[in-house]
C-alpha positions as CSV (number, residue, x, y, z in Angstrom):
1,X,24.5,-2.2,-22.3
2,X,24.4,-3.7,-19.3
3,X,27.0,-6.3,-18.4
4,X,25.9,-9.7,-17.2
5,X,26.4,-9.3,-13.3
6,X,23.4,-6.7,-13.1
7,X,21.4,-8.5,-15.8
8,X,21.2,-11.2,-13.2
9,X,20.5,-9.2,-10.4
10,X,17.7,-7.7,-12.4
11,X,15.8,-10.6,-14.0
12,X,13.6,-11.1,-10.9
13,X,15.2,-14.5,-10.0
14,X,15.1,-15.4,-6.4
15,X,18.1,-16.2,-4.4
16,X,17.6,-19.2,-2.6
17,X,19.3,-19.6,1.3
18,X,19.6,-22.4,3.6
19,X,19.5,-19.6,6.5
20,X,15.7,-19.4,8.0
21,X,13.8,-16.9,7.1
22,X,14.2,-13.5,9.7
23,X,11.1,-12.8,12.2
24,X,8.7,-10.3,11.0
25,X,9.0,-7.4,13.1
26,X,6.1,-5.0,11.6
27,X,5.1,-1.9,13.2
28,X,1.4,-0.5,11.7
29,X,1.5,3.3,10.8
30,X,-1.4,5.3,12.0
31,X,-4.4,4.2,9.8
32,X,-5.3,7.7,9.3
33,X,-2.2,9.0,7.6
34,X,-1.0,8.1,3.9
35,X,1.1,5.2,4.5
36,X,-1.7,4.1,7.1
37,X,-4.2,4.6,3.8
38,X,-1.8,2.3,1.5
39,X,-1.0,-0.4,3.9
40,X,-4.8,-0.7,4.6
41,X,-5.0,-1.1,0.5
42,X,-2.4,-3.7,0.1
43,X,-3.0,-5.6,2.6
44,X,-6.6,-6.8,0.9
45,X,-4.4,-7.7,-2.0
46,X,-4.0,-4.6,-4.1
47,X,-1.3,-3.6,-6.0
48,X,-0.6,0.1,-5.7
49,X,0.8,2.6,-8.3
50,X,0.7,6.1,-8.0
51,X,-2.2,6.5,-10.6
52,X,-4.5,4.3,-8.3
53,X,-3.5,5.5,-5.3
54,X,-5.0,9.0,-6.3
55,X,-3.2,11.9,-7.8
56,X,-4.6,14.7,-5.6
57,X,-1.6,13.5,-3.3
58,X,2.2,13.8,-3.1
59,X,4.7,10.7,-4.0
60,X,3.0,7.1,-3.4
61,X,7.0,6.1,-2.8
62,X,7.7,8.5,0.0
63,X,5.2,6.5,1.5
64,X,5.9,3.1,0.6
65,X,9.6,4.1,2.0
66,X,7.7,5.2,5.2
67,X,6.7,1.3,5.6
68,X,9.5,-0.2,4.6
69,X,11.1,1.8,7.9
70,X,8.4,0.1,9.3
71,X,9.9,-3.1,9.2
72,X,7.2,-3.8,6.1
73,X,8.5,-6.2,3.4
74,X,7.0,-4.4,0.0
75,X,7.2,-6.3,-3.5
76,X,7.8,-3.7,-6.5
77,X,8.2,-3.8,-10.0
78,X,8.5,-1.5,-13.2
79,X,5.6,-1.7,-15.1
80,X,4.4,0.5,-17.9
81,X,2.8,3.6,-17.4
82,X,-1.1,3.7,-18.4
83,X,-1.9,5.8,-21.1
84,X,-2.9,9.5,-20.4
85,X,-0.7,9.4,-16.9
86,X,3.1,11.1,-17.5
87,X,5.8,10.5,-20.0
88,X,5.1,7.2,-20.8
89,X,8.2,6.5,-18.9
90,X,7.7,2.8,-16.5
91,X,6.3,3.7,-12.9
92,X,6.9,1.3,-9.9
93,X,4.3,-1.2,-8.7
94,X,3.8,-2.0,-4.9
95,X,2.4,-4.6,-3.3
96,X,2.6,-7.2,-0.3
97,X,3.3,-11.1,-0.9
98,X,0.9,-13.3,0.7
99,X,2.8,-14.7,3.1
100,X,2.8,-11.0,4.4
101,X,-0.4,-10.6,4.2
102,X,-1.4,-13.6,6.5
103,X,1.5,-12.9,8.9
104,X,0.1,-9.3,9.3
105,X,-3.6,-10.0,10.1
106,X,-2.7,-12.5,12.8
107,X,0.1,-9.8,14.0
108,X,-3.1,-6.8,13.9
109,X,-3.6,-5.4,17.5
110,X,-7.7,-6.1,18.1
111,X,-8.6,-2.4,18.6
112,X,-7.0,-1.7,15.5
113,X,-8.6,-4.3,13.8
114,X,-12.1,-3.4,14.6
115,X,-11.4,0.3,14.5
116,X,-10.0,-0.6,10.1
117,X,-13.0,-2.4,10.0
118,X,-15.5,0.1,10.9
119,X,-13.7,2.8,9.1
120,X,-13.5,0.7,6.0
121,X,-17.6,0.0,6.2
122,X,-17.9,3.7,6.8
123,X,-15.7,4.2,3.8
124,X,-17.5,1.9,1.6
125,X,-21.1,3.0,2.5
126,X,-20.0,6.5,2.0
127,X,-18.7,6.1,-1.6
128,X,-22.2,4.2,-2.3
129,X,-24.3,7.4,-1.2
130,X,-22.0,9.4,-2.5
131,X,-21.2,7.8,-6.5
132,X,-20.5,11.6,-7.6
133,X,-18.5,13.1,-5.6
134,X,-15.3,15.5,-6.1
135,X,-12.3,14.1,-4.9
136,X,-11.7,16.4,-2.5
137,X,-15.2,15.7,-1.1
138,X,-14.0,11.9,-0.9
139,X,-11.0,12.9,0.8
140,X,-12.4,14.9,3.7
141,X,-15.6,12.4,4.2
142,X,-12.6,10.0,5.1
143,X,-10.8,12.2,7.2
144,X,-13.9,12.2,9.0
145,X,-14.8,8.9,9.0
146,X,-11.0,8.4,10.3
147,X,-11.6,10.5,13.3
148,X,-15.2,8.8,14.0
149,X,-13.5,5.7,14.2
150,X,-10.3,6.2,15.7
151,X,-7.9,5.0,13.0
């Protein structure tokens, strides 16, 4: 059993401070690489376990731990494993608050906003010509689309 001390630290409760809040110092990853590919995901709002990031890949946290060196602020949480995926055993569920969010787009150098932009159009019209392919297709039509664009 746990004693009482870490059952408080664990319940999610938010400390409150009368400190102000530190300056966001974010750093972007390469938008090409895997923690480039699950910042661009989270920061339109999408909450990332390893399951959805795609298994044909190695640990979503190795890259999450990549941002937070970074400088990136990630939520997480326990949540159940879906059925079908592992042991059954709770996996850990990423994502960035909105406040993040917001702070990051107006933070966004210019080029590398356009550059995300058309590689996420490229992306997207790709996947609609494409409805059947392999995962490993998928994966080195973005690599490409990556390199087209820069990111």
């Amino acid at each position: 059993m746990k004693n009482p001390a870490s059952l408080q630290a664990s319940s999610g409760s938010k400390q409150y401070s009368f400190l102000p809040e530190p300056e966001l110092n974010l750093i972007f990853p390469t938008a090409q690489t895997l923690p480039g590919r699950a910042l661009a995901r989270m920061l339109k709002g999408e909450r990332l376990t390893q399951p959805k990031f795609g298994l044909n890949c190695w640990r979503l946290a190795a890259y999450i731990k990549e941002l937070e060196y970074l400088n990136w602020p990630i939520e997480k949480v326990d949540v159940p494993c879906p059925a079908g995926f592992g042991s059954g055993r709770p996996i850990r569920e990423y994502w960035l608050s909105n406040a993040t969010i917001q702070k990051a787009r107006s933070l966004m150098p210019p080029n590398y906003r356009s550059r995300y932009v058309r590689f996420e159009q490229g992306k997207r019209q790709w996947s609609q010509n494409n409805p059947s392919a392999t995962p490993a297709e998928r994966d080195a039509a973005i690599r490409k689309i990556a390199q087209k664009c820069g990111v």
